[in-house]
N, C-alpha and C positions, 0 to 999 in steps of 0.2 A: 652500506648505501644510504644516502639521505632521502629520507624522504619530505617531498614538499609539505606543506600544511599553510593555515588559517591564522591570525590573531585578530578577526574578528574583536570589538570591541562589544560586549555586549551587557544592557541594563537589564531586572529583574524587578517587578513587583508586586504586589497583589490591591487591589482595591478592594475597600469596604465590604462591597457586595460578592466578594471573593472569586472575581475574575482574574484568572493571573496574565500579568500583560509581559512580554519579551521586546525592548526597542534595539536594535543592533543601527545603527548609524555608519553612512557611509557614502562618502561625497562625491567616491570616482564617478556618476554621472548624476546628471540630474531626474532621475525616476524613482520613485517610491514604489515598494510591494505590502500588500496590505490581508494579512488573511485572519480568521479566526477559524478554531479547529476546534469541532468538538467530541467528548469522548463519548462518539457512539457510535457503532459502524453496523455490517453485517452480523456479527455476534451477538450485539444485545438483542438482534430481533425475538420478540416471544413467539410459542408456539401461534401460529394462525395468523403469522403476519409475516410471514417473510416475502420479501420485498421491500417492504416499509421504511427502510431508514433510507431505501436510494428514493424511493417517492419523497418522504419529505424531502431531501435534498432538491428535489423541486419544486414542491409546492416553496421551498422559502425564497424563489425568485416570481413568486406569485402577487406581489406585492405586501407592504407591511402595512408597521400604526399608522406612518402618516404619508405613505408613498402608496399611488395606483400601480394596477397592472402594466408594469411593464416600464416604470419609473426607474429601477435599477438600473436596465439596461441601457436606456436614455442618458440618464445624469453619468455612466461609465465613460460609455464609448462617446459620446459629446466633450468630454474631457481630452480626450485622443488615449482614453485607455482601455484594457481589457478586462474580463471577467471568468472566471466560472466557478464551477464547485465538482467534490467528485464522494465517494462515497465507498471506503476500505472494507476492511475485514474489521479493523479496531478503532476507527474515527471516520469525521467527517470533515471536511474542509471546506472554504468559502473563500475565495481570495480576487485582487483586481491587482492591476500593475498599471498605474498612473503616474503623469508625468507629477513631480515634484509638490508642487502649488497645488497637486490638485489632493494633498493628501488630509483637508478634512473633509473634503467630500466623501472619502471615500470611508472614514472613521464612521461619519453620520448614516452613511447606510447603512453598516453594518452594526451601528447600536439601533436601528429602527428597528429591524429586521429581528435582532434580539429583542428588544420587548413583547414583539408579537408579530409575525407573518400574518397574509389575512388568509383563514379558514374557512372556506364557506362551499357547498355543496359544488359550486360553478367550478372551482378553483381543483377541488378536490376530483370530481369526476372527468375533468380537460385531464390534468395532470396524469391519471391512472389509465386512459388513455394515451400519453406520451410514453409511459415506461413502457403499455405491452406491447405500442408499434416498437420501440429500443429494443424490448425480447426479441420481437419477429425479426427484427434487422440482423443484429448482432450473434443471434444465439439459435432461433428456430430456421431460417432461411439463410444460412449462411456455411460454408464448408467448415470443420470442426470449430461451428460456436459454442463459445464455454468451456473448448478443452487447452489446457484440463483445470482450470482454476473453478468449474463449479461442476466436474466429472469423478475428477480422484478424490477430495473432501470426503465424500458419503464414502466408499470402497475405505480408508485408512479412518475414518473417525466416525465414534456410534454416539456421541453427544448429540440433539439438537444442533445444540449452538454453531458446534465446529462444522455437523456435514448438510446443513441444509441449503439447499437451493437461496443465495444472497439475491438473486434479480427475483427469484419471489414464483409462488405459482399464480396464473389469472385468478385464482378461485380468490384466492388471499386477496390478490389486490383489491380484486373486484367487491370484496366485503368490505372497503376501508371507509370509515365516516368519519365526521366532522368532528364528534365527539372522540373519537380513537384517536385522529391525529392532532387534538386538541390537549388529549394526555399524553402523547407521545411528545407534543412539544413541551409541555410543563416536567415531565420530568427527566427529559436527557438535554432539552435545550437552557439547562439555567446555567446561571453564571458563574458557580463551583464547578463546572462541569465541562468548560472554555478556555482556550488558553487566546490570547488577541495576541498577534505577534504581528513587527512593521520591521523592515528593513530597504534602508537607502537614505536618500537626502534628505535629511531634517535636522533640527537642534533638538538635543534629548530635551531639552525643559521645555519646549515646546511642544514638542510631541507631547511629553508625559501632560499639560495642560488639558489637549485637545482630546487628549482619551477619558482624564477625569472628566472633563465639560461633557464627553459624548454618553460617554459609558457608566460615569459614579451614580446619575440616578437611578440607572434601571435598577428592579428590587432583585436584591440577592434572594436565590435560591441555592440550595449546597445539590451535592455532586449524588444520584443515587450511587445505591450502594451496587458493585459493581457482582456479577455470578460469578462462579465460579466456571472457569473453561475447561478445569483439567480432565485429563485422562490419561490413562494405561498406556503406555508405550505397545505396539505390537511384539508378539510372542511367535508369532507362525507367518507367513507370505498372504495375502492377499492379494487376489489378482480378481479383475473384470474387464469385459468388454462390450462395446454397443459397436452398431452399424451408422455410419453417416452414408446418407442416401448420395450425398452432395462431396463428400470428400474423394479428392482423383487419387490420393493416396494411403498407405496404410500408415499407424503413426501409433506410438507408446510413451506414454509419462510415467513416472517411478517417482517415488518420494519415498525418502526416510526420517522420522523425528530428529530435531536436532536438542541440543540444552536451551534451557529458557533465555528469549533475550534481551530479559532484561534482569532475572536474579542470577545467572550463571552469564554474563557479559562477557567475561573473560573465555570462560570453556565455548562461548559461540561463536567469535570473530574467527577461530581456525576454520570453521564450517562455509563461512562468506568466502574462505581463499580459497579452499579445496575444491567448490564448484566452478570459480573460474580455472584453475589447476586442472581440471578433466574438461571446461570446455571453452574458454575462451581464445578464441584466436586459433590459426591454423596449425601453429606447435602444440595446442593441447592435445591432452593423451585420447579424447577418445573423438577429437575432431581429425586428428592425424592415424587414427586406428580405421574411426569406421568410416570416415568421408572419403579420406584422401585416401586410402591405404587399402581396405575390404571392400570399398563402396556397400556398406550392407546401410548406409544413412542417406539420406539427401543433406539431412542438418543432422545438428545435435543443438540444443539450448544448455543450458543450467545455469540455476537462482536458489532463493533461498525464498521461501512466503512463495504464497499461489498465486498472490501480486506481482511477486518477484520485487521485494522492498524489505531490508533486508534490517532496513533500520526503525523501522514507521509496522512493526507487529509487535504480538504478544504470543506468550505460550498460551497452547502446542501449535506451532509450524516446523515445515519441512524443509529440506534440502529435495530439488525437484531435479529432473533429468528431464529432457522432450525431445524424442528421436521420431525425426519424419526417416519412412523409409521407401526405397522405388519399389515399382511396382511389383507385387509378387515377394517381397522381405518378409524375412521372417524375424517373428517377435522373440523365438527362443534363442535364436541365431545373437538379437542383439543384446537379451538379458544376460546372456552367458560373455559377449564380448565386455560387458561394463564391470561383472563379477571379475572376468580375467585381470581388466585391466586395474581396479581398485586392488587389487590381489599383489598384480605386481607394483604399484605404486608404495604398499603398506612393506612388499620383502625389497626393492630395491634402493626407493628411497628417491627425492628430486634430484633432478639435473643440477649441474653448476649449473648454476645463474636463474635457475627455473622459477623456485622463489622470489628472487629480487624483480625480475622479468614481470611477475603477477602482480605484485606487491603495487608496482611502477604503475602497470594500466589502473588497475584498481581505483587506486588515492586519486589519478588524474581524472579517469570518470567521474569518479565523486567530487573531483573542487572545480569540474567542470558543470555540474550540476547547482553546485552551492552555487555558481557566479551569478545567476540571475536573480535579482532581487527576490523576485515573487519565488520561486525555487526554496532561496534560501529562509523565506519569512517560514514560510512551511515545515519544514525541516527543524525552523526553530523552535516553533509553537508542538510540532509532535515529541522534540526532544525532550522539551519540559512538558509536554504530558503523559507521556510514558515513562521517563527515567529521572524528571524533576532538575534536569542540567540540560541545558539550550548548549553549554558550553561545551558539549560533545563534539559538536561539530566543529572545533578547535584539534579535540583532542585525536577525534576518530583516526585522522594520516598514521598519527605515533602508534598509537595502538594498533593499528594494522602495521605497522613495519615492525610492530616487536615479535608479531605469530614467528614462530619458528617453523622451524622444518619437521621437528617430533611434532608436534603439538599436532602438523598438519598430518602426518601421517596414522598417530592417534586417532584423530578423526574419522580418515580415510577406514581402521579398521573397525567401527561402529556400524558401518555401511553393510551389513551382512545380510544375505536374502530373509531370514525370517523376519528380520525388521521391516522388511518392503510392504506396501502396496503400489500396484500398477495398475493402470488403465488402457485397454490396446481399442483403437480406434479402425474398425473393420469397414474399409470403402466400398459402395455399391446402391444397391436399394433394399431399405429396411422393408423388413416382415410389416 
């Protein structure tokens, strides 16, 4: 089977100040996607600050060097374009999607905003303020907020890094000053530390001008040096569970370690196909087991990262499972049907066509994602700063149509309960 793919045409380079820049050009419409991503996310945060890399992520639309509060958003959307920014596990990202013409404007924001956002008590206590009404919205006052990408983290991993609370506790926030997030921006926000990537209509020699003219004088700072995230594979099952006062349902997440991915590439792309393999679409094995088939689900999910981004992490992430189930489901009922069904996946092996069929969705989601400028600038800028090749995003189709059908069943028996942890999500009213 062929599979589709990209030939993207893409530039690479670094300026002075050692910001590496990605231009990919490309004239089917008239709009530009404009982001800079930088390497910092949930993970770097230090003890006694967690929250702090999604707060800065706001405070840097707080206004910069030479732009008021609330200038970004003005000079965007007066353009007729968009904006935002978002804040991972292993980066952060800033991006606008403007029409064509308007792509120095959109340069010049985003070197202002790099020299310096403005920090100053007003900025910093509004802002810490936004994120814990965003807690209470999202997370505290809402039916399983945070499950399970800030529930199962702590249960599968004893690092800091890996299992703490990313939206942060009040306590933390509430300590944040001006001076903290003045060295929080000096040293994750420099310019070793950023990848600028543009994708859509322009001339590469012009473009490449208008970044030099934006970006060559900010002063280079280099990249700190990055922690260490590792840890232990699990050895035995861990299991936890909490009560949502607010949840009408009961509900379980499972994760198992997968290979690193980005020094084992190769041994991880089978693990991206195996969770659509057990659950995408209504022929998967455990949408057709427990939905259609047991009814012991409402749904079933599976992804790969707690983001569910499979291309844009770093080691250790997991392959996740998330089974909503009706009322009165039982949790051992559907651990046992997933063991059954990886079990028989590992002795009998895929369907004719089962592979090809996955393969198919798969690569079209993804070059359905790549299509949108702003999409694709993103994707380019995290490509080269995780794996130092933008050009991935070429390559990714092939690579995923080469996984075989061992490779994926290999996988499949790595999936072993000792290796789990789970999170069961118990509906009612909490203690």
């Amino acid at each position: 089977m062929r599979i589709p793919a990209t030939s993207y045409t893409i530039e690479r380079f670094t300026l002075a100040n050692g910001l590496r820049v990605v231009l990919q050009p490309d004239s089917s419409a008239p709009v530009v996607g404009v982001t800079v991503v930088y390497d910092v996310g949930i993970r770097s945060e230090p003890e006694g600050r967690t929250g702090f890399a999604h707060l800065f992520e706001h405070l840097m639309f707080q206004g910069s060097e030479n732009l008021e509060k609330l200038a970004h958003f003005k000079y965007v959307q007066g353009a007729g374009g968009t904006f935002n920014g978002s804040t991972h596990f292993d980066y952060t990202d800033y991006y606008e999607s403007l029409p064509a013409g308007a792509l120095e404007r959109a340069l010049f924001l985003e070197a202002d905003r790099m020299r310096g956002p403005r920090l100053n008590e007003e900025n910093v206590a509004n802002q810490i303020d936004v994120v814990k009404e965003e807690i209470r919205v999202n997370v505290l006052n809402r039916p399983y907020g945070g499950f399970p990408w800030l529930k199962l983290p702590p249960v599968m991993f004893d690092t800091f890094a890996n299992s703490h609370d990313g939206y942060g506790s009040f306590v933390d926030l509430e300590s944040a000053t001006v001076e903290g997030a003045t060295q929080f921006f000096a040293e994750y926000y420099a310019t070793g530390n950023a990848v600028l990537a543009v994708s859509g209509d322009f001339e590469v020699a012009h473009a490449r001008a208008l970044v030099e003219k934006h970006f060559g004088d900010i002063p280079g700072r280099p990249a700190p040096v990055r922690p260490s995230f590792a840890e232990p594979d699990l050895t035995a099952e861990r299991r936890a569970s909490y009560t949502d006062a607010m949840a009408p349902l009961p509900a379980i997440a499972m994760a198992w370690r997968v290979p690193d991915p980005i020094a084992e590439f190769a041994d991880y792309l089978p693990y991206v196909l195996l969770a659509e393999v057990l659950t995408d679409g209504e022929a998967a094995r455990l949408q057709e087991r427990m939905v259609l088939r047991d009814r012991t689900a409402t749904s079933v999910g599976g992804y790969i990262g707690f983001m569910g981004e499979p291309f844009e992490v770093r080691d250790p992430t997991a392959l996740l499972l998330q089974v909503f189930m009706p009322p009165g489901g039982e949790t051992e009922k559907v651990l046992r049907t997933v063991d059954e069904e990886i079990d028989r996946l590992v002795a009998d092996g895929l369907a004719e066509g089962e592979l090809a069929r996955i393969q198919a969705r798969f690569v079209t989601h993804f070059l359905r994602e790549s299509d949108a400028v702003t999409n694709r600038a993103v994707r380019l800028a995290v490509l080269e700063l995780q794996h130092g090749d933008p050009a991935l995003i070429n390559d990714l189709p092939r690579l995923l149509g080469e996984v075989t059908e061992a490779q994926i069943i290999a996988a499949a028996a790595t999936l072993r309960p000792q290796r789990r942890a789970s999170v069961e999500v118990i509906p009612g009213v909490s203690a």
